[in-house]
PyMOL commands that place a pseudoatom at each C-alpha (Angstrom):
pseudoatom trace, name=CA, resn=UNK, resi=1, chain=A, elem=C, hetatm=0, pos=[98.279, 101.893, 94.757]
pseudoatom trace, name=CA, resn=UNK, resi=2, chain=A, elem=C, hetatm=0, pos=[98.013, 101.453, 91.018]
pseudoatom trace, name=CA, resn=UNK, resi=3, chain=A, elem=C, hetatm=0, pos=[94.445, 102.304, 90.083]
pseudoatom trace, name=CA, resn=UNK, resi=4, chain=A, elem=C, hetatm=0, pos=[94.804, 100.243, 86.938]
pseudoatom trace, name=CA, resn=UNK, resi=5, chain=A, elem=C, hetatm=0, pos=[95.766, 97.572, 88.921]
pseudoatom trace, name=CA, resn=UNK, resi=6, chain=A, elem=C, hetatm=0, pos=[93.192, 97.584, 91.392]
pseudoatom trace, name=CA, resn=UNK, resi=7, chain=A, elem=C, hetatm=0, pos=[90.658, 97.337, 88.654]
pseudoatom trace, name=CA, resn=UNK, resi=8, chain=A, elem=C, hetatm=0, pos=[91.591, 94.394, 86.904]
pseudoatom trace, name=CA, resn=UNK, resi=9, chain=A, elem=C, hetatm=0, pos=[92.079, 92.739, 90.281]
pseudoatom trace, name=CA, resn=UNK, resi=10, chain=A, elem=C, hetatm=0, pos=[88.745, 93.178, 90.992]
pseudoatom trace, name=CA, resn=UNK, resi=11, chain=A, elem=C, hetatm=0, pos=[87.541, 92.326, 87.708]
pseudoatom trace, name=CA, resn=UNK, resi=12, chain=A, elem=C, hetatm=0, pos=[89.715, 88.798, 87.691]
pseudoatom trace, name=CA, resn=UNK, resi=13, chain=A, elem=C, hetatm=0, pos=[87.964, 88.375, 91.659]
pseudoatom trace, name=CA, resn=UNK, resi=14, chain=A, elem=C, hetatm=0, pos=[84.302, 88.857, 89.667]
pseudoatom trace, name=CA, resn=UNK, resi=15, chain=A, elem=C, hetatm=0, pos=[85.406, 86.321, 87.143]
pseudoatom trace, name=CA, resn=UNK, resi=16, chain=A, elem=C, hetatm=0, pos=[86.974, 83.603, 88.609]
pseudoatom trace, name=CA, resn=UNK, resi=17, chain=A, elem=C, hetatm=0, pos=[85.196, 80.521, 87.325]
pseudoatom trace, name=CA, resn=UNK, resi=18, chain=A, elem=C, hetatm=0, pos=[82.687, 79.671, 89.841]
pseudoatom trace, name=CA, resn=UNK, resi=19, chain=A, elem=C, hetatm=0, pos=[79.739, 81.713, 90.541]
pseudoatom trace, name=CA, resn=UNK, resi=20, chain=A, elem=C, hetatm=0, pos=[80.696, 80.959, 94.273]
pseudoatom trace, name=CA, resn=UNK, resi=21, chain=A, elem=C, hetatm=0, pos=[84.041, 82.081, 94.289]
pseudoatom trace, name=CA, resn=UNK, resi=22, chain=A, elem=C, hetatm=0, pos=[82.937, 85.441, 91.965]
pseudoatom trace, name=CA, resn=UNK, resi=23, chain=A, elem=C, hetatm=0, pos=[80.609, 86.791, 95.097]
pseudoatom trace, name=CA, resn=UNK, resi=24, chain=A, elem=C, hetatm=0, pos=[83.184, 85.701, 97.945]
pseudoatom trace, name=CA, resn=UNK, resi=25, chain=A, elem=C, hetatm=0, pos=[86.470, 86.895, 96.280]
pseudoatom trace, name=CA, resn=UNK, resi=26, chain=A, elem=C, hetatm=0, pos=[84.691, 89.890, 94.248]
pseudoatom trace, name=CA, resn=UNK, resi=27, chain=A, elem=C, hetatm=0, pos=[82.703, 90.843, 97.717]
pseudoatom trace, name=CA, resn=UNK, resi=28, chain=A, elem=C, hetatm=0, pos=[86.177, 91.369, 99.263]
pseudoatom trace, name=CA, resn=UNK, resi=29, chain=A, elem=C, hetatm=0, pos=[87.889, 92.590, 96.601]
pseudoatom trace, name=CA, resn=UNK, resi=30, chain=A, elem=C, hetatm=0, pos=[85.176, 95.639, 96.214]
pseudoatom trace, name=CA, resn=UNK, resi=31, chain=A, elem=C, hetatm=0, pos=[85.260, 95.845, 100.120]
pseudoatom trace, name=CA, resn=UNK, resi=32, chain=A, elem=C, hetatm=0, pos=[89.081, 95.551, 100.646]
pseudoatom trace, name=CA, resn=UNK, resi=33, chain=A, elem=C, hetatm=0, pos=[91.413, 95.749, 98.216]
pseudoatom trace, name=CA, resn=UNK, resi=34, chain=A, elem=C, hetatm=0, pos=[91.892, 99.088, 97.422]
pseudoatom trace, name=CA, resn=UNK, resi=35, chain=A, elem=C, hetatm=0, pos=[92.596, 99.878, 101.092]
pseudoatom trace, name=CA, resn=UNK, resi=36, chain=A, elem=C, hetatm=0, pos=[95.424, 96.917, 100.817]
pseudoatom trace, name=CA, resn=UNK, resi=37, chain=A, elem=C, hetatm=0, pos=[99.077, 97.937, 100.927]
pseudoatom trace, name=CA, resn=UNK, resi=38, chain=A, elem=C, hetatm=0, pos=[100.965, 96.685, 98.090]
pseudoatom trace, name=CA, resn=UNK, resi=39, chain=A, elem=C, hetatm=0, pos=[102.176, 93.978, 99.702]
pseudoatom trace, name=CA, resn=UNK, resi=40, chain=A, elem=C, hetatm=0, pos=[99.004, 93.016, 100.673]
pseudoatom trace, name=CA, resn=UNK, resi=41, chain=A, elem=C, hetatm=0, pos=[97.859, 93.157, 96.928]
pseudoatom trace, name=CA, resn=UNK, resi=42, chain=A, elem=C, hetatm=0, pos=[100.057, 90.965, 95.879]
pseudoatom trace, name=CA, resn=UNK, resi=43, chain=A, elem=C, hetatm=0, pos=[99.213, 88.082, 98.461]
pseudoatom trace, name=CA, resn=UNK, resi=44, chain=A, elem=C, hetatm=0, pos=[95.684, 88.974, 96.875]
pseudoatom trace, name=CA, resn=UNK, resi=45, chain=A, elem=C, hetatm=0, pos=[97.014, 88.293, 92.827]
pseudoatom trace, name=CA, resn=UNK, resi=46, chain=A, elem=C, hetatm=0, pos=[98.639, 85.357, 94.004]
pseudoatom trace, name=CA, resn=UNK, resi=47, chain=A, elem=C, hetatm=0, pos=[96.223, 83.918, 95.570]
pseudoatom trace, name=CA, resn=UNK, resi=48, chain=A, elem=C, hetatm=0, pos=[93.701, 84.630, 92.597]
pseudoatom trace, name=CA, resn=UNK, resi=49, chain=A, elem=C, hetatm=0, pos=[96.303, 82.165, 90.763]
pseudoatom trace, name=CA, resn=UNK, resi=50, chain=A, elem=C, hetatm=0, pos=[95.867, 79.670, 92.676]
pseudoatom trace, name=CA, resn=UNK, resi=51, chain=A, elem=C, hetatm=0, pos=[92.200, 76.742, 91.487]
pseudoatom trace, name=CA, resn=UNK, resi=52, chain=A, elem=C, hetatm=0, pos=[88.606, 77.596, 92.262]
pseudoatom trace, name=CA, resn=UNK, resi=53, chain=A, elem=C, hetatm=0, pos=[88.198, 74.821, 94.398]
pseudoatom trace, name=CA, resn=UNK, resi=54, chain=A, elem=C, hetatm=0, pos=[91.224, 74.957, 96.915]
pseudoatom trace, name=CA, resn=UNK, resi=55, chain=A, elem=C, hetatm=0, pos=[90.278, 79.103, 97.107]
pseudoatom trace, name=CA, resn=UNK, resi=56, chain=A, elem=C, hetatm=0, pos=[86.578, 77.973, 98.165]
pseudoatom trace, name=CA, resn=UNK, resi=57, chain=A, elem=C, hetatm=0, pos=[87.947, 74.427, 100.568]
pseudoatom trace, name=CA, resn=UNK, resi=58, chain=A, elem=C, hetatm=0, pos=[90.276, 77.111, 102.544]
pseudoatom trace, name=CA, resn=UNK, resi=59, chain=A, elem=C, hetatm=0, pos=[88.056, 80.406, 102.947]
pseudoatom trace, name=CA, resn=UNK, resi=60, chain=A, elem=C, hetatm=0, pos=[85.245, 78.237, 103.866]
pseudoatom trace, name=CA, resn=UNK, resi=61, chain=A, elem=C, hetatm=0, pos=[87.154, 76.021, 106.493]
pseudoatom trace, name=CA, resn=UNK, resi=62, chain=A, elem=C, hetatm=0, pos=[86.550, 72.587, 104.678]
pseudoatom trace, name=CA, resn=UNK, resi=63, chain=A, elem=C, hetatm=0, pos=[90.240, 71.956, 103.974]
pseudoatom trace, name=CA, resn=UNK, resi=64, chain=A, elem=C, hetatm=0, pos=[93.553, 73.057, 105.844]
pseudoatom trace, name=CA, resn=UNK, resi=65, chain=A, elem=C, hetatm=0, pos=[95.519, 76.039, 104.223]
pseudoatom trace, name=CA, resn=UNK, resi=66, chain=A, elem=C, hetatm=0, pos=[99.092, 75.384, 102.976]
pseudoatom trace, name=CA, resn=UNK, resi=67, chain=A, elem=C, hetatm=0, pos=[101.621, 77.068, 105.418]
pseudoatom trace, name=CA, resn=UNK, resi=68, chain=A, elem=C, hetatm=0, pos=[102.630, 79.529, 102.694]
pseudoatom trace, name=CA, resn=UNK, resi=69, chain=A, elem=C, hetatm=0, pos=[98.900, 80.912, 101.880]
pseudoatom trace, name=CA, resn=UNK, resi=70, chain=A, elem=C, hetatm=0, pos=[98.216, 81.166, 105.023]
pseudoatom trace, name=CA, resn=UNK, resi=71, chain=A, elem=C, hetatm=0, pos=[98.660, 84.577, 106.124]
pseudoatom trace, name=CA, resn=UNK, resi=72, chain=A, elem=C, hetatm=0, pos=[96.887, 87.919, 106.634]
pseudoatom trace, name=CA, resn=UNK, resi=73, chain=A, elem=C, hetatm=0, pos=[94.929, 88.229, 103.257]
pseudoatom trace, name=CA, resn=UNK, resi=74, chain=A, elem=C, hetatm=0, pos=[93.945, 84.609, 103.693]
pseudoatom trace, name=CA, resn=UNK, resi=75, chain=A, elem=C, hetatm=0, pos=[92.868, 85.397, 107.270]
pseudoatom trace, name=CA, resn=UNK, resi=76, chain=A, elem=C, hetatm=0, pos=[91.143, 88.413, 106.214]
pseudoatom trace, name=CA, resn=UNK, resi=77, chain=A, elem=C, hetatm=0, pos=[89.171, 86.660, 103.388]
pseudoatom trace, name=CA, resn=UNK, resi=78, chain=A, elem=C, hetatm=0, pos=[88.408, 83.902, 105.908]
pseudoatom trace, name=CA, resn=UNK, resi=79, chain=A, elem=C, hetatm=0, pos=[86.426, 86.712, 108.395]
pseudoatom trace, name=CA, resn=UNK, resi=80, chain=A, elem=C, hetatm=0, pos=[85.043, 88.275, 105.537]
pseudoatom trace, name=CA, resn=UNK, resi=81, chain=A, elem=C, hetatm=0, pos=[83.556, 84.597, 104.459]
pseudoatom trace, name=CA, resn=UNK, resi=82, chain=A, elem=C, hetatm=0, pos=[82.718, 83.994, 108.101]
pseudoatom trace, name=CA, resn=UNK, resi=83, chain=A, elem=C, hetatm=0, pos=[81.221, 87.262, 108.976]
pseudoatom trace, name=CA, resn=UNK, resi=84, chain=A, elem=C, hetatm=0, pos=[80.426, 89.212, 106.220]
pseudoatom trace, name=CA, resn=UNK, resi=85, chain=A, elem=C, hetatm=0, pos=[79.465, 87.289, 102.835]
pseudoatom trace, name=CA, resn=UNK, resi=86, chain=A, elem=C, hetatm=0, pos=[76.106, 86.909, 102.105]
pseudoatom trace, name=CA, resn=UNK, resi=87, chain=A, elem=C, hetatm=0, pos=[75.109, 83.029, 102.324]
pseudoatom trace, name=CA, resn=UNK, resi=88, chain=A, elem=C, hetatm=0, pos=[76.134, 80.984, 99.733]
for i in range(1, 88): cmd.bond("trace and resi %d" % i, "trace and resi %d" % (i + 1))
show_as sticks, trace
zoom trace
């Protein structure tokens, strides 16, 4: 995987808008994301696109995912959340 990438992935996760959203998606990305495939990393960046709100409704199980973000990086970042985020 593109190093370069990676970084400013994990950068954009730390700096997302809300301070909740910077310690969930910034957690995982320093946990996860370089051990991603590239496939994988770009479920990540799109999902990164998508607002602060809807990111923190679906990895915290207050609203349902759309059928087309839900898959395995969403399911991942929903355990990570779940099981190992600190409290938010």
């Amino acid at each position: 995987m593109e190093n370069t990438r990676i970084k400013r992935l994990i950068f954009r996760a730390h700096h997302m808008g809300s301070n909740e959203n910077d310690i969930l998606f910034g957690g995982f990305a320093d946990k996860y994301l370089a051990k991603l495939v590239p496939e994988q990393v770009d479920r990540f960046e799109a999902l990164l696109a998508e607002t602060d709100n809807d990111l923190f409704n679906w990895v915290t199980g207050n609203q349902t995912i759309p059928p087309e973000l839900d898959h395995d990086i969403m399911t991942m970042l929903k355990k990570y959340v779940q099981d190992e985020a600190a409290p938010i």
